[in-house]
N, C-alpha and C positions, 0 to 999 in steps of 0.2 A: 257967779256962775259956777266955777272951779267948788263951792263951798255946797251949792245944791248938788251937785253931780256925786260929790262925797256922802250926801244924807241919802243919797238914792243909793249908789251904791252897798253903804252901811244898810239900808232897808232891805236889800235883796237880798243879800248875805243873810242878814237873820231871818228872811221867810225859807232861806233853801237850810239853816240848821232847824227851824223849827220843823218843818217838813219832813227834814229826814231822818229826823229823831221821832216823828211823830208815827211813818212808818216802820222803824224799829221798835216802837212800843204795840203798833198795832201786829207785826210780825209774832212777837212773843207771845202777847195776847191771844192771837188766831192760833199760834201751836198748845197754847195751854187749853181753848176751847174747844180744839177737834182732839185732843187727845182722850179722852174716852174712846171716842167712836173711834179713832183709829185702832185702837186697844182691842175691841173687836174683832176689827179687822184683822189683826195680829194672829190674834186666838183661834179665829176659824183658818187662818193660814195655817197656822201648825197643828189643828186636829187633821188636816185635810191631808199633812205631808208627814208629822212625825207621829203619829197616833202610839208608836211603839213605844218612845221615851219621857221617860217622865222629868222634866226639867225644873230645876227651878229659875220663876222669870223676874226680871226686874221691872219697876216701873218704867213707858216708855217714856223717852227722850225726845225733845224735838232741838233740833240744831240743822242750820243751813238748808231750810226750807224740807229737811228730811226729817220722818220720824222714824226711832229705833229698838229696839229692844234688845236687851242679851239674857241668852237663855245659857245657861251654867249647871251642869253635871249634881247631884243632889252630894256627890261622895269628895266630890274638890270641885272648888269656885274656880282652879285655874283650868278647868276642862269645856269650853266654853265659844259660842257662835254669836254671832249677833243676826236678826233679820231686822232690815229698811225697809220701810214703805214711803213713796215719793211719787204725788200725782196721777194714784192708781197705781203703779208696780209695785210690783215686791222685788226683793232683792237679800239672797242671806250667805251667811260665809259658812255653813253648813260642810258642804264637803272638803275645805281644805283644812280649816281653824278645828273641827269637829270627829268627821270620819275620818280624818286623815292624823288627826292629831296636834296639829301646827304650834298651839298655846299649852298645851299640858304638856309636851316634849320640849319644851323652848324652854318652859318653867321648870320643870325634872333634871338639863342639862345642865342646866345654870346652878341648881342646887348643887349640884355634884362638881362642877368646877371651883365651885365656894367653899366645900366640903375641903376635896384635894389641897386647898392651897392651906387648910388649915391645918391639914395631919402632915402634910411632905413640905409645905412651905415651895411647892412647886408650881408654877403658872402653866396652864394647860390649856388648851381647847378641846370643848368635848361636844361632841354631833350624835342622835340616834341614826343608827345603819338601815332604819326605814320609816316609814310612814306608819301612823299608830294602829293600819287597818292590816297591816302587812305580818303585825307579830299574832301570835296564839292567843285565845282568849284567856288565860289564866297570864299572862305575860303582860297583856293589857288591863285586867284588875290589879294587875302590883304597880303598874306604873300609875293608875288612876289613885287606889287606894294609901300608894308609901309616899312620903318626900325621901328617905333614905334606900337609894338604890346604887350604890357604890359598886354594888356586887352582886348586880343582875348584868348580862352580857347582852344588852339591849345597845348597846353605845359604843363608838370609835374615838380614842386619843390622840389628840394632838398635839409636839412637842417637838420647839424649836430650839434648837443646841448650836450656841457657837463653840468651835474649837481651833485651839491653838497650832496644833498637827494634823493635816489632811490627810488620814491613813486609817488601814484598815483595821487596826490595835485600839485607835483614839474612838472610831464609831463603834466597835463591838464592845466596848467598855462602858460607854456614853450609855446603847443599848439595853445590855445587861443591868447595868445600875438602874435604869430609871424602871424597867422592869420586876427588878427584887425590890426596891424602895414602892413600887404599887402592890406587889404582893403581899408585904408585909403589914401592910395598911387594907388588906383585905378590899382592894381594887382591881377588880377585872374588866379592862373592857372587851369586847368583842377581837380587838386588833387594834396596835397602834400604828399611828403616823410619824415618823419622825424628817423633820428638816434641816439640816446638818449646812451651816455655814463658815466658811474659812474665814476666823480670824483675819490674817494676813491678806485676806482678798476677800472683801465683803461682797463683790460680785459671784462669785463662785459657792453656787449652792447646791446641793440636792436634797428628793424629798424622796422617801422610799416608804413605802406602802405596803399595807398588811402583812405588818410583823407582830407575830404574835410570841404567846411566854415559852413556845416549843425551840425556838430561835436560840434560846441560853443553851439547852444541849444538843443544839442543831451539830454533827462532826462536821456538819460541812459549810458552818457559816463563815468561816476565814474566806475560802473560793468564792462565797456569796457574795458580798462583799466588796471583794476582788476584782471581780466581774463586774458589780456596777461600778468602781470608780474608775475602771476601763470603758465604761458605756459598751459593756458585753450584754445582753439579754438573753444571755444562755438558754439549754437547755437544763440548767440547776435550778436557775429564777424560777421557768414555769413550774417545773417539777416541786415548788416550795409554796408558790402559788405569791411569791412576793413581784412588785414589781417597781420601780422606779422614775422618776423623770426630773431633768438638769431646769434649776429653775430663771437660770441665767444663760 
């Protein structure tokens, strides 16, 4: 009895693998046979929406019952949207990946943090200061057209420093250094970030904000300074247009 119960068992098991490999065969199958006609459907999607831009498109995709396409900038592959089509809708990452920039600023950033670490031997983070629709259009042909943009002011640094002495001598030095070591490497960004951690008390951090190369002959960065590791938010701060906040 025990011994039949096991061949049934064993029976049903392999009707539920044959089965359901049978509809993942038929799954692929059904994506590779409506993929023409979805292909169409693609095509009249974007005469209908992007009539303006000339793309170049890839073969569409089918994966998890969706099919896709990526449509890519003719001038760099990394500038670049995808539209999905699923069960009748459509679906595309058009305005954030595309008119906003999201993939070709992500890829541009990353060049240039990989650049950095190879001229200064310095680890950095580096962010664009907007969205790709937000700069000029000769601003956005260099970011489309260059991978080297080291020294376009399209971008913000970022640059965490621990130090030994929590004073105002050890950050204006810290500062200036990493400042004359970008310029000399013909590195400008926009404004840096700096994050300044105490040694002797790794809880005790601050992060100060939009300092830029004016800063080295600022007369009055000692006070600056001063003022934030007093948590003052002067009338100097605004006046400099720097700002601060204690990240602990």
């Amino acid at each position: 009895m025990n011994k039949n119960y096991l061949i049934i068992g064993r029976g049903i098991f392999t009707i539920f693998v044959i089965t359901a490999l049978g509809l993942i065969i038929m799954n692929e199958k059904g994506g590779e046979i409506f993929s023409p006609k979805v292909e169409k459907k693609i095509n009249s999607y974007i005469e209908k929406n992007y009539t303006s831009i000339n793309f170049n498109k890839s073969k569409v995709e089918y994966k998890d019952n969706t099919f896709s396409m990526k449509l890519s900038n003719k001038k760099n592959d990394n500038h670049y949207f995808y539209i999905s089509y699923k069960r009748g809708k459509y679906e595309d990452t058009y305005k954030e990946d595309y008119f906003e920039g999201k993939n070709i600023l992500n890829h541009t950033t990353e060049l240039i943090e990989t650049r950095i670490q190879e001229l200064t031997n310095e680890k950095v983070l580096i962010k664009s200061t907007n969205t790709l629709d937000k700069y000029t259009s000769k601003v956005q042909d260099r970011i489309i057209k260059e991978d080297n943009l080291i020294n376009l002011k399209y971008y913000y640094l970022t640059k965490e420093i621990t130090i030994s002495s929590w004073n105002k001598d050890t950050i204006i030095n810290e500062i200036t250094n990493t400042i004359n070591t970008m310029n000399k490497n013909n590195i400008t960004p926009s404004y840096y970030i700096f994050i300044f951690t105490d040694e002797n008390d790794i809880t005790k951090s601050i992060e100060i904000d939009n300092v830029n190369e004016t800063f080295i002959n600022n007369q009055n960065k000692d006070q600056i300074i001063i003022d934030i590791l007093n948590d003052n938010n002067s009338e100097l701060l605004k006046t400099n247009k720097i700002t601060y906040k204690k990240l602990n």
